[in-house]
N, C-alpha and C positions, 0 to 999 in steps of 0.2 A: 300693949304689953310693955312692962319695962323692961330694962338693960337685966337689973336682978335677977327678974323672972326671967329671959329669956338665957340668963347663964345660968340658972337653976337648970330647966329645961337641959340645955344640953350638956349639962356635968349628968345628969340623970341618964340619958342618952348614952353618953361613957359607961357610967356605972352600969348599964343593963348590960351591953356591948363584952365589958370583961368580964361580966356573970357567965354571958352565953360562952367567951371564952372557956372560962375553967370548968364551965360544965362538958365542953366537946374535949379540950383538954385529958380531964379526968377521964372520962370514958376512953377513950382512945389511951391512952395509960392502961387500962383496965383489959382493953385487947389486946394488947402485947404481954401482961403482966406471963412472970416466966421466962421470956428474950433478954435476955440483958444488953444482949446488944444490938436491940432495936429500940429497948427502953434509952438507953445511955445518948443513942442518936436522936430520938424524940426532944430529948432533957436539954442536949445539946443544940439543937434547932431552936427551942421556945427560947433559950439565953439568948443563944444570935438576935434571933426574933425580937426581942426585948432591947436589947441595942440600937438594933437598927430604928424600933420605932422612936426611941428617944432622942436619936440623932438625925431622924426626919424632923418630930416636933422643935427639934433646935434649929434644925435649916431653915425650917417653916417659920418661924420666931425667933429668928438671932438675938433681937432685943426686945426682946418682951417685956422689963420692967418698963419701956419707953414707948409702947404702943397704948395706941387708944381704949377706951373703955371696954371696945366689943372685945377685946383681945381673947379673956377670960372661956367667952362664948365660944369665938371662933378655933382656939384652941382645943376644946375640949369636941366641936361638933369631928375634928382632924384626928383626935385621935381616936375615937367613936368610930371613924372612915374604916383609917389605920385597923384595928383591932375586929371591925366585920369583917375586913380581906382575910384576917388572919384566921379567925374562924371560918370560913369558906373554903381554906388551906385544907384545916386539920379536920373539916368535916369531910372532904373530897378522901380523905386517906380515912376517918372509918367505916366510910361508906362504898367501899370497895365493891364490886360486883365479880365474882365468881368468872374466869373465865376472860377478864381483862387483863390480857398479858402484860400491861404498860401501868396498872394500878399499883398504887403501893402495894410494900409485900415485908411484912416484917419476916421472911425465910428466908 
């Protein structure tokens, strides 16, 4: 396989990754829809959230114009990681089970 293809591959991998995001995103939105101030805290989380990942891929890649070819690949396989943890997050909080005192709770 070449260098191309294998950063096609995981730019693709990204791209799925932020799908599943704003798909668990949106729903979870959708459960609190009416709180405003579990929404406001949500909205304010995925900002944070959004920061922190771009300041990890900078940590991760201080100089990226100056890294080798795989950079492109390895960069995007990181943020791909990055962005399944995050969805793993927001799926834990709308999948809350009845009855777990310690689960999120937009009340």
């Amino acid at each position: 396989m070449t260098q191309a293809a294998l950063d096609d591959c995981a730019r693709s991998d990204y791209r799925n990754a932020d799908k599943e995001l704003n798909k668990v995103y949106q729903a979870l939105l959708q459960k609190i829809q009416g709180d405003l101030a579990a929404t406001e805290s949500l909205k304010n989380s995925e900002r944070a959230w959004l920061i922190f990942r771009d300041a990890q891929m900078k940590a991760l890649h201080p100089n990226f114009d100056k890294e080798g070819s795989a950079s492109p690949m390895c960069a995007s396989s990181e943020a791909a990681e990055l962005t399944l943890q995050r969805v793993k997050m927001l799926q834990q909080m709308l999948d809350t089970k009845e009855g777990d005192v310690c689960a999120y709770s937009n009340q």
